[in-house]
C-alpha positions as CSV (number, residue, x, y, z in Angstrom):
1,X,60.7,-1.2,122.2
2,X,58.3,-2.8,120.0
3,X,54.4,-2.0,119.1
4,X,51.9,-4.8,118.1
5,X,50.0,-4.0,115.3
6,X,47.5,-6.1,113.5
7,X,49.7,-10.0,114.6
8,X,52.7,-7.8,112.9
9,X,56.0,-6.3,115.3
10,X,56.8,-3.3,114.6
11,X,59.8,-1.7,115.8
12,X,60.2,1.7,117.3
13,X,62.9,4.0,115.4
14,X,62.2,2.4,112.0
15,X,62.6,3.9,108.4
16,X,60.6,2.6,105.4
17,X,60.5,4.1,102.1
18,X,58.4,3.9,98.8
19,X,59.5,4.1,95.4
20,X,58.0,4.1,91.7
21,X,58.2,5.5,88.1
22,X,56.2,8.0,87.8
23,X,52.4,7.1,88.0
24,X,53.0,4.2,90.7
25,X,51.1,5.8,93.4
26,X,53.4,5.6,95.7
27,X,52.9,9.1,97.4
28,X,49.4,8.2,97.7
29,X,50.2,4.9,99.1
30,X,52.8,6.1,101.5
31,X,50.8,9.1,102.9
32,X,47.9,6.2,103.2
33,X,50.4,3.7,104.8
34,X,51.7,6.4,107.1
35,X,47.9,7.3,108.2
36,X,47.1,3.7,108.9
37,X,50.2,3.0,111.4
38,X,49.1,6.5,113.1
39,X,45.4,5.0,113.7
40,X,46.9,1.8,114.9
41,X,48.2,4.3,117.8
42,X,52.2,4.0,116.5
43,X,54.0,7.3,116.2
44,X,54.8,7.9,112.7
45,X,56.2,10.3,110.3
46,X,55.5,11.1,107.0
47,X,57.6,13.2,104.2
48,X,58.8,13.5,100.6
49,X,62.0,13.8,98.7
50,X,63.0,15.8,97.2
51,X,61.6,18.2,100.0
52,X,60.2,17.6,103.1
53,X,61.7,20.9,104.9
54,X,61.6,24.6,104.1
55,X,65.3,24.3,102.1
56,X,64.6,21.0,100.7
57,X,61.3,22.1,99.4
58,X,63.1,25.3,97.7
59,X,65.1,22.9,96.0
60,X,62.1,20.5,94.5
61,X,60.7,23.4,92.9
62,X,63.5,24.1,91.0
63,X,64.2,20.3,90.3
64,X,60.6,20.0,88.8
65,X,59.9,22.7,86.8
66,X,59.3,21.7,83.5
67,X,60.6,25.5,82.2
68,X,64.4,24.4,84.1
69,X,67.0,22.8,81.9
70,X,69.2,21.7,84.2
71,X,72.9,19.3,83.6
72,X,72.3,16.2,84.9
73,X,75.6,16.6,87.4
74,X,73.6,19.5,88.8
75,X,70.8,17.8,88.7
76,X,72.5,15.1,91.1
77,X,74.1,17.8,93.4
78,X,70.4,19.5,93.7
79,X,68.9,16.0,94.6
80,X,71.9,15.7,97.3
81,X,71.8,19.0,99.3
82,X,67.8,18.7,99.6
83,X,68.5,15.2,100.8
84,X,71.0,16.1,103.4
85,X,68.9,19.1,104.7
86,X,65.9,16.7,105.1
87,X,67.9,14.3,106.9
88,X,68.8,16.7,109.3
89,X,66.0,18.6,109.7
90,X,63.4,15.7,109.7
91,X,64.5,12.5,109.0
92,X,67.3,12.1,112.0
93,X,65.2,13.8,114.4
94,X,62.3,11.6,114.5
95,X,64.1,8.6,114.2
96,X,66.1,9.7,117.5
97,X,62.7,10.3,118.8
98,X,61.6,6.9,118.0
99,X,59.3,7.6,115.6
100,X,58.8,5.1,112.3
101,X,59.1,7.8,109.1
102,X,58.3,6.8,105.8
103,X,59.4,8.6,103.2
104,X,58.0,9.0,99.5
105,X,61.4,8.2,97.3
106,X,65.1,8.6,99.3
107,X,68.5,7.1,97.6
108,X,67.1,4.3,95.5
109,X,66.0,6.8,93.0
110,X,68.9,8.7,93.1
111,X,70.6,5.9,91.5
112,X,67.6,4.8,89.6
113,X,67.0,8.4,87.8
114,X,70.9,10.0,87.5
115,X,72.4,6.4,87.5
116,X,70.5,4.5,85.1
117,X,68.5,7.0,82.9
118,X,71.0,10.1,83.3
119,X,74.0,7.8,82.7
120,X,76.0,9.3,85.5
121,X,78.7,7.2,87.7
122,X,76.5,5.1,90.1
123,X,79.7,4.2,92.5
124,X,80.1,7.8,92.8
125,X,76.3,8.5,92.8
126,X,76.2,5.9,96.5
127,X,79.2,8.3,97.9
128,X,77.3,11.1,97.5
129,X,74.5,9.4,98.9
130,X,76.2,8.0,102.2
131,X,77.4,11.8,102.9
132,X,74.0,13.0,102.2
133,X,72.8,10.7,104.7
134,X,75.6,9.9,106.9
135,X,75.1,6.5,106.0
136,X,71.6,5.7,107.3
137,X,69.9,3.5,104.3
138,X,66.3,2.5,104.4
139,X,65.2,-0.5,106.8
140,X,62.6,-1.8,104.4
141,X,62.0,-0.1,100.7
142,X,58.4,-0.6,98.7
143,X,58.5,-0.5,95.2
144,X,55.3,-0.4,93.3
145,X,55.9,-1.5,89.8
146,X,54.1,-0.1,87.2
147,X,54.5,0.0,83.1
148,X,56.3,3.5,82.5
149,X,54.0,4.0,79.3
150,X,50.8,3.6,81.4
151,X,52.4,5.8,84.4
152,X,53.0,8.5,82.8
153,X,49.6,9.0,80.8
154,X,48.9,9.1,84.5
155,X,51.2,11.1,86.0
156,X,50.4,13.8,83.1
157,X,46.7,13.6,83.6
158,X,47.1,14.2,87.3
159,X,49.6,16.8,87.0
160,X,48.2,19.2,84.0
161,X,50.5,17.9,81.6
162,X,53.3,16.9,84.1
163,X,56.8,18.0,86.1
164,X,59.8,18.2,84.4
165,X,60.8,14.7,84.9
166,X,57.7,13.3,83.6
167,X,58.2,15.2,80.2
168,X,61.3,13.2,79.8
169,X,61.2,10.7,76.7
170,X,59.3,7.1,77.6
171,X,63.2,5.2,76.8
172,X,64.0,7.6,79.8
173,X,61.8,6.4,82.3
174,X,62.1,2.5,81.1
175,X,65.6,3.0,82.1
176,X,64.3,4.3,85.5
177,X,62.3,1.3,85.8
178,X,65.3,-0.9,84.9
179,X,67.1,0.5,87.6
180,X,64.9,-0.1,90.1
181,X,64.7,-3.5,89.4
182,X,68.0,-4.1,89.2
183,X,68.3,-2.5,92.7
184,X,65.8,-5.0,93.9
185,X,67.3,-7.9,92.9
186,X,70.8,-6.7,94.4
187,X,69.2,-6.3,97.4
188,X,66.1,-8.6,97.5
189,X,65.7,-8.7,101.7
190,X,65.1,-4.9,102.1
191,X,63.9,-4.0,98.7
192,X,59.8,-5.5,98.2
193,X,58.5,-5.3,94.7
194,X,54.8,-5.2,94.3
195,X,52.7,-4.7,91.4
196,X,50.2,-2.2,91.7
197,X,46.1,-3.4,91.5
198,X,43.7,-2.0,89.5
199,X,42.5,0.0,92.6
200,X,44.2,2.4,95.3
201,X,42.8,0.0,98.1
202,X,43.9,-3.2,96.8
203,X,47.3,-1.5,96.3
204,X,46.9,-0.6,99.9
205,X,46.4,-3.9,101.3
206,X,49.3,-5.6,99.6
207,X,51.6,-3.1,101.0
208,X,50.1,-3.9,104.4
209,X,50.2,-7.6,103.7
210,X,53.8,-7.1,102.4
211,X,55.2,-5.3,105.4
212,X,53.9,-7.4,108.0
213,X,55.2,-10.4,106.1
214,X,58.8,-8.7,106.1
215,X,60.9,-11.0,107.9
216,X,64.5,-9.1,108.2
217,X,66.3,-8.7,111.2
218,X,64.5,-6.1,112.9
219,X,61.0,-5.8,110.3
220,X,58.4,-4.1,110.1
């Protein structure tokens, strides 16, 4: 079943996610996505990762505070169990309910953070991901590109100094940024880069325009 919305098609049961450095915006812009489909009348979830559910959310406040020193393999395994959780308790359900969810970061950072900047084994980093989420990947993936220096001066100013990923060292998070890239270009059709604009609504609007200009298989 399919919804019109705005000369775009938008398919029921439908799972988009948005990812970033630190600083993109993209939980603002994916909460503000998520509220637009809802007043276009389409049934639509919106939720984080890590967290989203009771367990899940345990689990992010142990990943993210800065007074934790954690090993990156744990670090990986931490990121894994809170994503299997979500998938089960929200993710899976309202897709089976026919609901579009969008999700602020899933399995592209995974790779991104442990794989590029942590250094551990990405082939073994997608295993873990495909059990964590029985092999259900992303229909359509925003990233909003953003300089990691200029991120994280905002990240940190929004978040009273920042989380325990954003104190890592800038080299850190340009090999985040590499790594989404990289992603992007190995899988151009369902990863969409955009640059973020000098304002939250410009942002908005080329995520909009991006979406509804998404022309795989079943697109939003």
């Amino acid at each position: 079943m399919r919804i019109c919305y705005n000369q775009c098609t938008v398919k029921k049961n439908f799972f988009i996610t948005f990812e970033g450095c630190e600083g993109s915006g993209k939980s603002t812009q994916s909460l503000l996505f998520c509220t637009h489909l809802k007043r276009m009348g389409i049934a639509a979830v919106h939720t984080r990762e890590p967290g989203g559910t009771g367990v899940a959310e345990s689990i992010r406040k142990i990943l993210l505070n800065p007074k934790n020193s954690i090993a990156p393999v744990t670090e990986l395994f931490l990121y894994e169990a809170s994503r299997a959780q979500h998938m089960h308790d929200i993710i899976l359900p309202a897709l089976s309910a026919g609901k579009i969810v969008v999700c602020d970061r899933f399995t592209d950072a995974t790779i991104a953070y442990q794989g590029y900047a942590r250094g551990l084994d990405i082939a073994i980093i997608r295993r873990l991901n495909a059990i964590a989420t029985g092999n259900r990947a992303p229909d359509l993936t925003i990233y909003l590109d953003i300089a990691p220096a200029k991120g994280l001066l905002k990240a940190k100013a929004i978040k009273n100094g920042g989380d325990r990923l954003d104190r890592e060292t800038l080299s850190f998070h340009r090999k985040v940024r590499r790594g989404y890239l990289a992603a992007a270009r190995g899988e151009p059709q369902r990863i969409r880069i955009i640059k973020t604009a000098e304002t939250i609504e410009e942002t908005q609007s080329l995520i909009i325009e991006t979406v509804r200009n998404a022309k795989r298989g079943i697109p939003l």
